[in-house]
N, C-alpha and C positions, 0 to 999 in steps of 0.2 A: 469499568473499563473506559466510561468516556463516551461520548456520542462523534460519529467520522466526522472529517472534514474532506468532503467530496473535489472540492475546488481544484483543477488545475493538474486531476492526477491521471499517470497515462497506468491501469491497470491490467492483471492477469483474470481473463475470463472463466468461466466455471466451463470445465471438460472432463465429463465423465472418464475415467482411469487417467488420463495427462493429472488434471489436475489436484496429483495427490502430494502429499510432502514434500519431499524432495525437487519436485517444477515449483513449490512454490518459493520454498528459501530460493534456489537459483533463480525465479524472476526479482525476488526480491532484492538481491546480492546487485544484479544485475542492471537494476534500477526502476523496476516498479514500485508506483508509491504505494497501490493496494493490491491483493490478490483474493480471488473470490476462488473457492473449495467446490468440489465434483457437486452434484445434487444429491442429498441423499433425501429418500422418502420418512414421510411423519412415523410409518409402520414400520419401519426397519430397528424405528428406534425406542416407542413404545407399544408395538403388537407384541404379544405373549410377553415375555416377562425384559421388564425395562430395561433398557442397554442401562451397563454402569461407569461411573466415571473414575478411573483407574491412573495414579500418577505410577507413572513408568520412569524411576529412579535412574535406567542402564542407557535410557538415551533422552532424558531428561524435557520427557513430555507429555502428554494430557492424555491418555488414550480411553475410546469410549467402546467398549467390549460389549458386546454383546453375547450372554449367556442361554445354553448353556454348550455353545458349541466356543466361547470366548474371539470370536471373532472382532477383529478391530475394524472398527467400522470408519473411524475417523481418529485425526490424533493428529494434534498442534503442541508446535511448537510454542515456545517463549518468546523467540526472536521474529516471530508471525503474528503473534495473537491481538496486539494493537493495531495490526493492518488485515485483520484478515475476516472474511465476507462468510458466512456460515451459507449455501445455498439448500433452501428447502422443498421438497415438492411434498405439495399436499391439494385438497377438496376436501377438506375438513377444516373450520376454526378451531372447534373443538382439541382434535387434536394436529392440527398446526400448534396451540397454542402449549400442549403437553410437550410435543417433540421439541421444540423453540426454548422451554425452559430449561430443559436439559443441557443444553448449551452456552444458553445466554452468559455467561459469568465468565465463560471461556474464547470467546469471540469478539471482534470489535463490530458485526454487523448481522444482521440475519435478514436476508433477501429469499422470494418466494416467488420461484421457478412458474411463470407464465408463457412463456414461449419456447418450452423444448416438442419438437410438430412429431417427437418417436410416439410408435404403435402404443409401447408401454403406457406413454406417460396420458396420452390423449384419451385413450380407450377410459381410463381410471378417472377422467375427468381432473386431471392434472395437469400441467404446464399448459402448451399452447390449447386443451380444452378450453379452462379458466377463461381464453377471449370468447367462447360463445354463451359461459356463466356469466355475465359480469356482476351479477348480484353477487352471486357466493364469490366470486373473486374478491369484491367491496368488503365482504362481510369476512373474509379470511384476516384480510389487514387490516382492518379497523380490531379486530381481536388481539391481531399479534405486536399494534402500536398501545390499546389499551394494556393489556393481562403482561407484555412482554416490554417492549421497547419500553415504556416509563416507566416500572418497576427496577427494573433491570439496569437502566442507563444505557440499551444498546441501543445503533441506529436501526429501523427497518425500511427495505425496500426493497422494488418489486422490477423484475427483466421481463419484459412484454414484445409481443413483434407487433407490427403494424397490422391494420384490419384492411379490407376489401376497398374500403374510400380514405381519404381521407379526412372528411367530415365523421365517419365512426370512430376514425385512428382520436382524433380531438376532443370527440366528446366522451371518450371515454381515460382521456388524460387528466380530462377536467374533473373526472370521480373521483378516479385513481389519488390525482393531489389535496380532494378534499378528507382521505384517509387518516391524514396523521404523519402518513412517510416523510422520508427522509430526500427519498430521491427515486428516479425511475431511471432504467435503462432500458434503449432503444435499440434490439434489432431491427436494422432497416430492413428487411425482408419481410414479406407477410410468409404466414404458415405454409402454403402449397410451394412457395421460391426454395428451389433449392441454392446450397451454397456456391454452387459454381456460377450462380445468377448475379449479375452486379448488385452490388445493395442498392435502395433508393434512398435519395435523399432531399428528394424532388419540394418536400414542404418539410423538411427540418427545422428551419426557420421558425415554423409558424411554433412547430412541439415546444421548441426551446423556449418562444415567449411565453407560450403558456405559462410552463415550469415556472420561469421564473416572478410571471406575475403572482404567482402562488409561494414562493420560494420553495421550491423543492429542487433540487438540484437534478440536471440532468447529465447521463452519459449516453454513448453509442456504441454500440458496438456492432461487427461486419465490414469486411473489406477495407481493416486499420492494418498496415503491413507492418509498423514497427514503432518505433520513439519518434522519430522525424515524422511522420505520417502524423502519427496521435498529434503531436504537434502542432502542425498545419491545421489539421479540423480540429481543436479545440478554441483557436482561433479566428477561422471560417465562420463558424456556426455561433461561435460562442456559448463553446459548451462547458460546463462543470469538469469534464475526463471523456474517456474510453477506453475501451476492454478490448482486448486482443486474443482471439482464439488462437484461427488457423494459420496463423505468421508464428505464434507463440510456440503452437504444438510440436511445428517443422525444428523448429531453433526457439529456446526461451530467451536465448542472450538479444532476441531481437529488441528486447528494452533498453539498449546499452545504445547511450547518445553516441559512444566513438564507434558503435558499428557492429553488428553479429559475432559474434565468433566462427571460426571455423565448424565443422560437424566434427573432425578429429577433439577437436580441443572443450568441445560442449559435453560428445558423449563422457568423455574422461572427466570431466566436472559432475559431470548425473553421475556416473555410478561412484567416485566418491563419495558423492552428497546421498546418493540412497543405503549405504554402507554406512555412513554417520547415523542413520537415522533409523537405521535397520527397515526399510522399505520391504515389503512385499518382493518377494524376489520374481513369483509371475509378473505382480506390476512393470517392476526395474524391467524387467527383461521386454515387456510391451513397449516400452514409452523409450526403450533405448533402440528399437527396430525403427520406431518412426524419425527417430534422428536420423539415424541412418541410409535412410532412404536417399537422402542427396549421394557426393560424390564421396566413396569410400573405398578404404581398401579391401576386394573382396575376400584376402582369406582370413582378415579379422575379422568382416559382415560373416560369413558365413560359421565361424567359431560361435561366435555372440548368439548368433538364431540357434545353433546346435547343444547350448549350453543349456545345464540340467542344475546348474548350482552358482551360488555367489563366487566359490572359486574357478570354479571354468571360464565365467563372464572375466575375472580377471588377469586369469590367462590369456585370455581372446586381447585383452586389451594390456597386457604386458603391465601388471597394475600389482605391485609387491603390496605396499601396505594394508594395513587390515582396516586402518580407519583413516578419515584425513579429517583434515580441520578445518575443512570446505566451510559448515556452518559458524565455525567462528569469522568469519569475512561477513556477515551481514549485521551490521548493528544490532543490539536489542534496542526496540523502542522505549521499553517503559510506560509510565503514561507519559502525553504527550507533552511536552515544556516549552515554553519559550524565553528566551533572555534577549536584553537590549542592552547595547552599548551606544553610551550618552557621550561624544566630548567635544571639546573648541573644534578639533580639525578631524572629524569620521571621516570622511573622505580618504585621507591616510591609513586611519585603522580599518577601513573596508579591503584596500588594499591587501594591509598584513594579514585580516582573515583569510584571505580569498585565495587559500592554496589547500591542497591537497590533505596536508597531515592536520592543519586545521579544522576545518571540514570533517574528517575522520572523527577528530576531538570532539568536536560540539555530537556529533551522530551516535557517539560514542557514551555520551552523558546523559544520551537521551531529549537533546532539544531539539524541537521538530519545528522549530521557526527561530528565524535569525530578525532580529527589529534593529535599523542602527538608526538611530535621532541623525536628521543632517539639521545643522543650523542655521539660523536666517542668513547667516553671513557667507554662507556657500553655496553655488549653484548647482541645480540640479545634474546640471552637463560634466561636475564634476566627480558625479557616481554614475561609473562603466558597468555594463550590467552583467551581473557575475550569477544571475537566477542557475544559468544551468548546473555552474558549477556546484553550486549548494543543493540544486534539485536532486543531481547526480546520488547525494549521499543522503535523499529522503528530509530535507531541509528547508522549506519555504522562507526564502528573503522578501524583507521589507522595509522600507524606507519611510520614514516617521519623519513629519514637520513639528514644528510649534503649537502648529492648529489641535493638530490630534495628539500630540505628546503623552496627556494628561490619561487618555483611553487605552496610548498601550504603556503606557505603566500599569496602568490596572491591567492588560492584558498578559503581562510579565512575568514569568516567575522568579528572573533573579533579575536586577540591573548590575550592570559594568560603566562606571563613571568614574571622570577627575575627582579627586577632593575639592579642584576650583569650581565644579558646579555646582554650587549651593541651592540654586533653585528644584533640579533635579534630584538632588539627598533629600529634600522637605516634602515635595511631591510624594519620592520612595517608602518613604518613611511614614508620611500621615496616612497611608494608604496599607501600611504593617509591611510591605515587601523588601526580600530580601539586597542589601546593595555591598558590591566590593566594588571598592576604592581603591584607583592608582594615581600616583603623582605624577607633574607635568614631565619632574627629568627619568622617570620609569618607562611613561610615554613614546619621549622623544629617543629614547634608547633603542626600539620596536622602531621607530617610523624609519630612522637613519641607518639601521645595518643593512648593508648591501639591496640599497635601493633598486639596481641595475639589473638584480638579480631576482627583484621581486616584478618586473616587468617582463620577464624572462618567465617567470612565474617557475623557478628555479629557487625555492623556501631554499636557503643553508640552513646545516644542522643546527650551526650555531645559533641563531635566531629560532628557530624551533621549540629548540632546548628551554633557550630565554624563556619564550612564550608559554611552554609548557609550564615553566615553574611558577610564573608569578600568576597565570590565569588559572591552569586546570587543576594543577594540584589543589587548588583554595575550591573550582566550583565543586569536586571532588568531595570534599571535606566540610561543605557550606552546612550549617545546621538550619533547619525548615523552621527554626523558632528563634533565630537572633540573627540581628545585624551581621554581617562578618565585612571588615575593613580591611585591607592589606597592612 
């Protein structure tokens, strides 16, 4: 699957029943770069006879059943499984390490629930217990980086709340990242705060430098309202991300840089999306109440809570189809790719990328990073900074010098160059990766169609079209064992 890349992403936090399939494709549609799955326990999944790992052909995903009642205990998607955080509660390495394997192959992460402060979890010596083990916390993940995370290739990391000082909050950061993980997330609350408590964030600072003198990535999560918020404090603090619960739970679309969705328009998004996906219909029918909760029209709220079946909720909400196509709107990731485009004048071709159906395209192909070479001969001031845009569609932009050319070619997996850069074909080439080649007047043909309209940011079809034929059909088609040239 790939080990995460934590860096700069605003995520869906783990919430027990919220965070079941269908909140997660929608955070994700929405514009979460990762989302983390409900907690499930070690025992749920190897006590009495071991959940199995069952492909579900009818809605075209992972589900892990649990016999002999075949209860679905968990079940990912495709179009998740490279962004998605496996949450586990356990007081055992032993079996952490049993229940963790069962998943590992199906997940891009597995994190181990240290600060959930319920009856359930604390009593077992599980979630926010684990801050008054810290031994068997150490020894939990140091089992599930050795026996899991490197066999496996997945990340592991750990969600903790802050301790009574913050000299114990520290030193016990400093264990935590001599584990092996990946990364740690920060409730800024300690255990007895309830949520209605402001988070602290009074020595974040200090957590953050820790992390990073250790490089472990960090995030935060508590009192992040939405994508503009995560934003800000990823910045503030200088953090790796954040995780969003209780903004999430109210409204998932709260990850959407242009802004929330309506509740009208969210709940009708969920219950297609859980009808795709064929959701738990008690769940749907849970997690479609708490949307609801803002302002609504009552005699559809009270249909919705009265309803006993998938088709009564759709009556409630005036909803004919039997399925929608909700999940075909969230890219599949694949693993994750990167491609660079090399020429005389990027600046221009930043440009022609930086629109909508493009964007779609590269997302679409599976590339999770955009690299565009600028050359010595152009200034910096002459690339407008288009991150969100490409953020938007789960994309990290990047801007390559001369300096570093050389590291993200090898970072690469396809390049897009002139035939006139010869320096950059010998580089592509000596290094085995893939390069398509377009000529200057192919170029110039893309830079020049309705310029006015690309600052409008207003792509014509026509140009689209273009773009479409001579770029995607080719990376579409590129074979992972030879050159391919225009």
């Amino acid at each position: 699957m790939g080990l995460l890349n934590y860096s700069n992403k605003i995520c869906l936090a783990p919430m027990v029943r919220i965070g079941e399939l269908p909140t997660r494709l929608l955070a994700l549609r929405y514009g979460a770069n990762l989302v983390w799955g409900p907690e499930i326990v070690d025992k749920a999944l190897v006590g009495g006879t071991l959940v199995q790992r069952i492909v579900n052909d009818r809605v075209n995903c992972i589900d892990f059943v649990k016999p002999p009642t075949n209860k679905v205990l968990f079940r990912v998607h495709p179009l998740e499984a490279n962004r998605l955080v496996f949450q586990l509660g356990s007081a055992s390495p032993d079996l952490a390490v049993q229940a963790a394997k069962l998943v590992a192959d199906d997940v891009a992460g597995i994190d181990l629930n240290c600060g959930c402060p319920k009856h359930f979890s604390v009593h077992a010596g599980m979630g926010a217990g684990l801050l008054k083990e810290p031994d068997r916390l150490i020894s939990i993940l140091r089992a599930l980086v050795k026996e899991v995370g490197v066999p496996h290739n997945v990340s592991i990391s750990c969600k903790i709340r802050l301790l009574e000082t913050k000299e114990k909050t520290l030193a016990l950061v400093e264990r935590l990242c001599s584990t092996g993980i990946r990364a740690i997330t920060i409730h800024c609350r300690t255990t007895p705060m309830r949520n209605t408590e402001p988070a602290n964030r009074g020595y974040l600072h200090d957590i953050v430098d820790l992390c990073k003198k250790h490089n472990v990535a960090i995030l935060v999560n508590g009192d992040v309202s939405g994508y503009e918020d995560g934003k800000k404090l990823i910045e503030q603090y200088k953090l790796d991300g954040v995780l969003i619960a209780r903004a999430a739970e109210k409204n998932v679309s709260c990850f959407r840089s242009e802004g929330p969705l309506s509740n009208r328009n969210l709940a009708l998004d969920y219950l297609k999306m859980a009808l795709e996906v064929e959701n738990n219909f008690g769940n749907t029918k849970y997690c479609l109440t708490q949307i609801m909760q803002g302002a609504f029209r009552k005699d559809v709220r009270q249909a919705a809570q009265c309803a006993k079946s998938y088709d009564e909720l759709k009556n409630a909400f005036a909803l004919e189809q039997k399925h929608s196509d909700a999940s075909g709107i969230v890219s599949a990731p694949g693993h994750e790719k990167s491609i660079m485009f090399a020429f005389e004048n990027s600046s221009k071709l930043l440009k022609a990328l930086s629109n909508e159906i493009t964007a779609k395209q590269l997302a679409a192909s599976s590339f999770t990073k955009l690299i565009v070479y600028k050359p010595d001969s152009e200034k910096i001031e002459d690339y407008p900074d288009y991150n969100e845009k490409f953020k938007s569609h789960g994309i990290d932009l990047m801007i390559a010098s001369t300096d570093d050319l050389a590291s993200k070619i090898g970072q690469s997996n396809l390049i897009v160059c002139s035939k006139e850069e010869h320096s950059i074909s010998f580089e592509a080439l000596s290094t085995h990766k893939q390069i398509l080649q377009f000529s200057s007047t192919e170029l110039e043909s893309l830079y020049n169609t309705q310029e006015e309209s690309n600052r409008a940011n207003d792509f014509p079809n026509a140009q689209a079209d273009f773009f479409y034929d001579i770029l995607f059909k080719k990376i579409k088609g590129f074979n992972t064992k030879k050159e391919v040239t225009a």
